[in-house]
N, C-alpha and C positions, 0 to 999 in steps of 0.2 A: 264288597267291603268298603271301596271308598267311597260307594257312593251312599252307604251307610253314616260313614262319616260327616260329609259334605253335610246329609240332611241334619245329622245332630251337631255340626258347626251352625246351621243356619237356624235354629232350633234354639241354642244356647244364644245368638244373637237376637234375636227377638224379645227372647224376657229379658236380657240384658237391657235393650230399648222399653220392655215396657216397663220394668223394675225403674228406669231412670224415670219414665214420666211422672211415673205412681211417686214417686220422693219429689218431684219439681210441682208434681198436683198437692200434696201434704204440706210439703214447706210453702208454698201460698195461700194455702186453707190458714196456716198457723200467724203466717204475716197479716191475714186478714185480721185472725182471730182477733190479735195483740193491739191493731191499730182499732178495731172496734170499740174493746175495752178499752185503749187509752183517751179514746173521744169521747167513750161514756163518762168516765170516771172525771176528764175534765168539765164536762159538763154538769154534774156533778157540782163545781166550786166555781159555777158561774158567778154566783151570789156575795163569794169572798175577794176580798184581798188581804193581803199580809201589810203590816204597818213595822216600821223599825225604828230606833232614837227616841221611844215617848218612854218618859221617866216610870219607876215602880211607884207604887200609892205609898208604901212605904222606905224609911230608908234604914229600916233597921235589916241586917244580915247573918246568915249562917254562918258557922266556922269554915264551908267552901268559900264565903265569897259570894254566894247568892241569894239576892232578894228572899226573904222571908214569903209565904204565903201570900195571894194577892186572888180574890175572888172574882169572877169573873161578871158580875157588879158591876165592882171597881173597874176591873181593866175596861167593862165596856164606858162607863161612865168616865174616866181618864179618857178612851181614847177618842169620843164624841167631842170632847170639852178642849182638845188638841188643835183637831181639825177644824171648827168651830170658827175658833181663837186664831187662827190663821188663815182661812179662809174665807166667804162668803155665807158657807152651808151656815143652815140651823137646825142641826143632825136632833133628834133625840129620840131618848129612850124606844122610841114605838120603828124606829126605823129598822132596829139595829137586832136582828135572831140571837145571836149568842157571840161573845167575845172572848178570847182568854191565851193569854202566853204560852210562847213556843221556846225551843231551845236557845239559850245562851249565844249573840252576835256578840262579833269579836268587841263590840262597845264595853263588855259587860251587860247591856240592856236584853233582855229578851223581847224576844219581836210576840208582835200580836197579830195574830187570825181572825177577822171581824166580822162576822156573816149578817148581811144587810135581808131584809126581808123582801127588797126589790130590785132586781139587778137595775133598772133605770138608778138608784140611789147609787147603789156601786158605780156607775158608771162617771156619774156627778163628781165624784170624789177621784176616780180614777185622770178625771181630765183636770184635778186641780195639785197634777206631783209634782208639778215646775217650783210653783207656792208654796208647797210644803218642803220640797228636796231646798230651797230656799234658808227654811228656817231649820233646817235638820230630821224632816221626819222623811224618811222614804218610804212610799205607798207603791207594792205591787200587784199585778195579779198572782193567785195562787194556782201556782203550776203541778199538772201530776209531778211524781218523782220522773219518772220517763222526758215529761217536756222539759222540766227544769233542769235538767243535765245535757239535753241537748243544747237548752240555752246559753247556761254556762259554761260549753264545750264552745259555741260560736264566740260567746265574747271573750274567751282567753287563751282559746290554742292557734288562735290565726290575728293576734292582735295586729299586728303590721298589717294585714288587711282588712280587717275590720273596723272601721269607725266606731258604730255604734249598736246597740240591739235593742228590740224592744217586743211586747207580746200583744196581738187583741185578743181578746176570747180563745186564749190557748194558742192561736195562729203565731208563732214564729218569723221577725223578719227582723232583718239586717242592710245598714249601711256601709257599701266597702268605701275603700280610698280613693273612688274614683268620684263618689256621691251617689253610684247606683245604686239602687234597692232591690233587697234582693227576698224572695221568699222562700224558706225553709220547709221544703214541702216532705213528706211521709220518707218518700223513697230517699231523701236526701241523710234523715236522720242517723243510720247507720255509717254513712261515711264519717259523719263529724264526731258519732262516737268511736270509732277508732282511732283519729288523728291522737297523737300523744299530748302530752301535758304540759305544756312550759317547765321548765325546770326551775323549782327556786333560787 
């Protein structure tokens, strides 16, 4: 009889072991999964960046408060005519895939989404934000929702040690207090979304 026992303690400890591998094998299939698809999907919006501060085509407004209608024409031809006018580029029409406004920044302005038909042009433009953050436009990359809350998570729930942040092609990297550079790698992004929230 005990030794009945013995064998179905050892018995129940075994699947217990291999029940645990079999969940630590799935939860990594699944952590693959997500980091797959979130490299896809930013790759993806290699071709874009998001623009902020460039005024509506028009100034006539809704009873919210917001910009009337604004075709994406316009927005693209506004937002050529910005960068243009501030920087060196001589952007046009043939550069540019499609343009058009995103939600409401705290400006009142709605940012724009610019999808260039050559990341080499994105790129041009992306190295010209000092010049434009200058005159009020800020130029970023477009981040998955995934990377851009990681992002946002590093530049404001560890401000005391964070200097600065900034993104290449989706890659994540940060400046502490000390002036190290730091890089935001997969494994890391779960910690920095649980740190909490600054409190307003």
């Amino acid at each position: 009889m005990k030794k009945d026992v013995k064998n179905l303690k050892s018995q129940v400890n075994i699947q217990s072991e291999e029940n645990a591998k079999l969940k630590a094998e799935l939860a990594n299939q699944e952590n693959n999964r997500r980091r797959s698809e979130n490299d896809s999907n930013q790759y993806s919006r290699s071709n874009n960046i998001i623009l902020s501060g460039i005024d509506h085509s028009t100034t006539e407004i809704d009873p919210n408060g917001t910009p009337l209608f604004e075709s994406a024409e316009e927005t693209t031809k506004i937002s050529i005519a910005k960068i243009n006018s501030i920087t060196k580029e001589s952007l046009t029409l043939e550069d540019v895939d499609i343009a058009h406004r995103l939600r409401r920044s705290p400006n009142g302005k709605k940012d724009i989404i610019l999808r260039f038909k050559s990341r080499m042009t994105r790129n041009r433009v992306l190295r010209q934000s000092k010049l434009l953050r200058a005159k009020g436009v800020f130029v970023r990359e477009d981040l998955t929702p995934l990377n851009h809350e990681v992002f946002m998570s590093v530049k404001r729930k560890m401000s005391d040690e964070v200097k600065s942040v900034w993104s290449r092609n989706g890659a994540i990297s940060y400046k502490d207090a000390r002036d190290l550079v730091h890089c935001v790698e997969w494994e890391d992004y779960q910690h920095w979304l649980d740190l909490p929230w600054p409190k307003k």
